[in-house]
C-alpha positions as CSV (number, residue, x, y, z in Angstrom):
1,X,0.0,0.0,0.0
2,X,2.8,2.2,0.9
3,X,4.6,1.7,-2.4
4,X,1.0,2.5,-4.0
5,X,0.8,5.7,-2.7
6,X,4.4,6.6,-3.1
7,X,4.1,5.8,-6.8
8,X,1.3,7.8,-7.4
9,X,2.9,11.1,-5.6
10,X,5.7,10.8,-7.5
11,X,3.7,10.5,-10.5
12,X,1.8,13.7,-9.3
13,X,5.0,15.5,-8.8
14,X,6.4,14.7,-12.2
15,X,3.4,16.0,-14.1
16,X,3.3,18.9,-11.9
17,X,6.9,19.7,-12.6
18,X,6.6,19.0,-16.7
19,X,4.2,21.5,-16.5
20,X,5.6,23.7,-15.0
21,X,8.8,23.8,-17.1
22,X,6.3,23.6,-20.2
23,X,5.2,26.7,-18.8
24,X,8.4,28.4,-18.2
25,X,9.5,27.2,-22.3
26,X,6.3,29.1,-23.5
27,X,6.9,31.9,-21.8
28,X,11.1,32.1,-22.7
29,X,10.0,31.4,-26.7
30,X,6.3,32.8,-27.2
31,X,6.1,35.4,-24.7
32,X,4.9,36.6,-22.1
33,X,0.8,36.3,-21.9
34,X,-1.4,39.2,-21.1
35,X,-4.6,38.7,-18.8
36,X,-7.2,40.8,-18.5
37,X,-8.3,41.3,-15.1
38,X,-12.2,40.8,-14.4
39,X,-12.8,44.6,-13.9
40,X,-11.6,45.3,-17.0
41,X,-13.9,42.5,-19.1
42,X,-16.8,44.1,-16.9
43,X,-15.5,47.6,-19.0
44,X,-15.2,45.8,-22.3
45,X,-18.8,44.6,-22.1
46,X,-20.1,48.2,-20.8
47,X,-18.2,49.8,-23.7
48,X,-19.5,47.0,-26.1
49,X,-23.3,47.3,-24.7
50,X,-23.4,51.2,-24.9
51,X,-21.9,51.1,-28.4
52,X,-24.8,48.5,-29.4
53,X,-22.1,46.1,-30.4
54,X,-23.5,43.4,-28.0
55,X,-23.8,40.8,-31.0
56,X,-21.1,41.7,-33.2
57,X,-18.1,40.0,-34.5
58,X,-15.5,40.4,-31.8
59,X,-11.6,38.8,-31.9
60,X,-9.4,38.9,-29.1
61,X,-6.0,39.3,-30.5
62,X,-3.2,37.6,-28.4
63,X,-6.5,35.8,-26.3
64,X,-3.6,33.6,-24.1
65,X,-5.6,31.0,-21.8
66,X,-9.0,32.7,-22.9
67,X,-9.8,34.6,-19.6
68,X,-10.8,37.7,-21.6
69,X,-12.8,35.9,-24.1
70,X,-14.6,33.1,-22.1
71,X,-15.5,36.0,-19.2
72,X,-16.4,38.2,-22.1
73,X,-19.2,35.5,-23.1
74,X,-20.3,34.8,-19.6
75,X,-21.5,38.6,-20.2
76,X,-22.6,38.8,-23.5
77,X,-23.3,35.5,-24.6
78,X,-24.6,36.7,-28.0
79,X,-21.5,38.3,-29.2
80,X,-19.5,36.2,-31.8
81,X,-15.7,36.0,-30.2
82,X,-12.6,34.2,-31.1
83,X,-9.7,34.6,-29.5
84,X,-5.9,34.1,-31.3
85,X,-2.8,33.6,-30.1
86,X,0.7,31.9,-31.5
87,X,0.9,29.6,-28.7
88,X,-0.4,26.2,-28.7
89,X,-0.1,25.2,-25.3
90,X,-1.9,28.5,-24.7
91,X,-4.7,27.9,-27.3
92,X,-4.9,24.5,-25.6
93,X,-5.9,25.5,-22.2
94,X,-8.5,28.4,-23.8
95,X,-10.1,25.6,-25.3
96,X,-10.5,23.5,-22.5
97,X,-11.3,26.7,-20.6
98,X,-13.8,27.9,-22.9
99,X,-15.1,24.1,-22.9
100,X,-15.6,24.1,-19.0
101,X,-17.4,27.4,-18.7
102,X,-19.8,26.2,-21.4
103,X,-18.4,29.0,-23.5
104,X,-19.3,29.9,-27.2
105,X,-16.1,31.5,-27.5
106,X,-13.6,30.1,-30.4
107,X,-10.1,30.1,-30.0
108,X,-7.3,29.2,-32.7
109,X,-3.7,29.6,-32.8
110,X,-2.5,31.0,-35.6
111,X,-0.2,34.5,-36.2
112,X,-3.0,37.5,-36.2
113,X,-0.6,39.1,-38.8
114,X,-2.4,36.4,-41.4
115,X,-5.6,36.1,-40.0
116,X,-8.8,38.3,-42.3
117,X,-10.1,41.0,-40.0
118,X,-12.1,42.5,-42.9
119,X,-15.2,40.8,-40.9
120,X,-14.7,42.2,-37.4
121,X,-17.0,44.7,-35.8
122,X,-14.7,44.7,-32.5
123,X,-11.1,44.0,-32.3
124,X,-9.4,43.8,-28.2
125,X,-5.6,44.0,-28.1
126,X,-3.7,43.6,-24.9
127,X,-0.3,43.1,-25.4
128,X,3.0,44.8,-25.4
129,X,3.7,48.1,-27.5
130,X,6.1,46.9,-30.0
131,X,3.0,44.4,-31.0
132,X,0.6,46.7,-30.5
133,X,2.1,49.3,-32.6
134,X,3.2,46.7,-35.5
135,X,-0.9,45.8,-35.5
136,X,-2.0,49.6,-36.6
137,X,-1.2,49.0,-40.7
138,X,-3.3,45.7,-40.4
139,X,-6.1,47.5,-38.8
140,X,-6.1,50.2,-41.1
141,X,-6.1,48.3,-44.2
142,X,-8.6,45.8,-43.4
143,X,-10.8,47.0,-40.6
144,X,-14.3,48.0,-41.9
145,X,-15.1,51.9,-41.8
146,X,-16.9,51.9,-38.0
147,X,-15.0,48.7,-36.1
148,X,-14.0,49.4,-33.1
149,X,-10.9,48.9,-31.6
150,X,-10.0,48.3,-27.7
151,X,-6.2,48.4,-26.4
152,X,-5.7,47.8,-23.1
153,X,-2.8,49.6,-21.4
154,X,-1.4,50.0,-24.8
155,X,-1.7,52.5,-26.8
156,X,-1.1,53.6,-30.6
157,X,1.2,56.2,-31.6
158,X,-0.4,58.7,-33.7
159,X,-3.8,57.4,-33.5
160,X,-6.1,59.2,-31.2
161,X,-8.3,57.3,-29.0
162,X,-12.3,58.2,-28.8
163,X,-12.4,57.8,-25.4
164,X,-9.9,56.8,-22.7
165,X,-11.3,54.3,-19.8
166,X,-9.7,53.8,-16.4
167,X,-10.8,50.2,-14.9
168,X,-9.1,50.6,-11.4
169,X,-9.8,53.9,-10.2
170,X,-7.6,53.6,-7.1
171,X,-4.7,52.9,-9.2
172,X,-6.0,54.8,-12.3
173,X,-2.1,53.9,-13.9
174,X,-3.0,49.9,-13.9
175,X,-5.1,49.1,-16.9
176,X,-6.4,51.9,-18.8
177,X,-8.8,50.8,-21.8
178,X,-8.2,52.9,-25.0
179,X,-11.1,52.8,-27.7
180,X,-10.5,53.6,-31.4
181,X,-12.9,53.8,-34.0
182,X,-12.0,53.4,-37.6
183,X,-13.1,55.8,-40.2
């Protein structure tokens, strides 16, 4: 019995372990991942609900483990989201999150520098500058005239923002949202 139990801790311990250092690889060689916290999806569905885009087509670029997008949908389950990101392991567990929350949400992993916009009513963006910046040619040329666009924390250089929205008002410097609307 003892060497039962033993055997099944150190098989606990192993897979605890291997995931952790599968972790650690994604992050070191993808990047590190982005979340939204829940006051700032409570803001992204407020801004989506007063715009009247509350069953539009919305993508979640850079989505990680699907926080944004599966809370997102627990909100406004009508609204059409997929979420992308270029990490497997991370499009894995948005799946299986999505899956658990009985979630409409989509996720796929795939570069967002290929992926066709051209449909999208809402795009969300969280991640760093240098991404975020490198996304504004994309979402010029392929954006339809009126899709809005959310950054959070990020914002682009030379563009303007509509409005400016400050989730954490104790610690207004945290995660500011950023909405952009193309003309």
């Amino acid at each position: 019995m003892y060497l039962a139990v033993s055997l099944v801790f150190f098989i606990l311990v192993a897979i605890s372990l291997a995931c952790f250092f599968v972790y650690i690889g994604d992050m070191v060689f993808i990047g590190h991942d982005f979340a939204t916290t829940k006051k700032g999806v409570n803001k992204v569905a407020e801004i989506l609900k007063n715009l009247g885009l509350g069953s539009s087509v919305f993508y979640d670029f850079g989505s990680a483990r699907g926080g944004m997008a599966v809370g997102l949908s627990k909100i406004i389950p009508e609204l059409n989201i997929t979420g992308i990101d270029y990490s497997k392991l991370r499009t894995l567990e948005a799946k299986i999150w999505s899956a658990l929350n009985f979630s409409q949400a989509k996720f796929v992993c795939r570069d967002i520098s290929v992926c066709d916009i051209s449909h999208a009513d809402v795009v969300y963006i969280y991640q760093n500058q240098k991404n975020t910046d490198a996304l504004k040619n994309k979402l010029q040329k392929e954006l339809k005239t009126g899709a809005a666009i959310i950054t959070n924390t990020q914002s682009f250089s030379g563009w303007e923002p509509k409005r400016i929205y400050i989730t954490h008002l104790n610690k207004p410097a945290y995660e500011k949202l950023f909405l952009y609307v193309k003309e």
